[in-house]
C-alpha angles and dihedrals in degrees: 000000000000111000123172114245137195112249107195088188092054093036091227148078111272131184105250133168118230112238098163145022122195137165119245125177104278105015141003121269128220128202116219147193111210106204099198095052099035091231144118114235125183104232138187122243091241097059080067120119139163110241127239122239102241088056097045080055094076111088126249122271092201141037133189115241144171131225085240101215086346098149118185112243126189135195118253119203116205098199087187099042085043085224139126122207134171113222132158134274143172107258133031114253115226095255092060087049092049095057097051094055084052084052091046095047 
């Protein structure tokens, strides 16, 4: 369920999805996704509103997606063998993710 919640970084309400609620010292802090800005805030208990309708109407800026079957590769040198080969890994390497964020920009 999409709320509006209070960012104290951003300075405005903003639309988030709830993901968690936990108990701090004072209040109770919520996790959220906020869905115009693609990104995960801490937020009392007490920045938290129900939308109206009319600003639930505007469309969303950002969506949350997933790379389907996308696996990281990297390329492998052999300096005896004198040959380059890409070939897949775990985890991507900073250069790969680099690159992505060229392509998303």
């Amino acid at each position: 369920q999409v709320c509006v919640v209070f960012s104290e970084e951003l300075k405005c309400w903003c639309r988030a999805v709830i993901q968690s609620v936990m108990r701090s010292t004072d209040d109770y802090q919520t996790e959220c996704f906020l869905v115009d800005y693609a990104k995960y805030i801490f937020v009392k208990s007490k920045n938290i509103r129900v939308p109206l309708d009319a600003f639930m109407r505007i469309p969303y800026r950002a969506k949350k997606c997933r790379l389907y079957r996308t696996k990281p590769v990297t390329l492998h040198i052999d300096f005896c063998a004198g040959a380059a080969k890409i070939i897949s890994t775990d985890r991507w390497d900073s250069a790969a993710i680099c690159y992505f964020q060229k392509l998303l920009k």
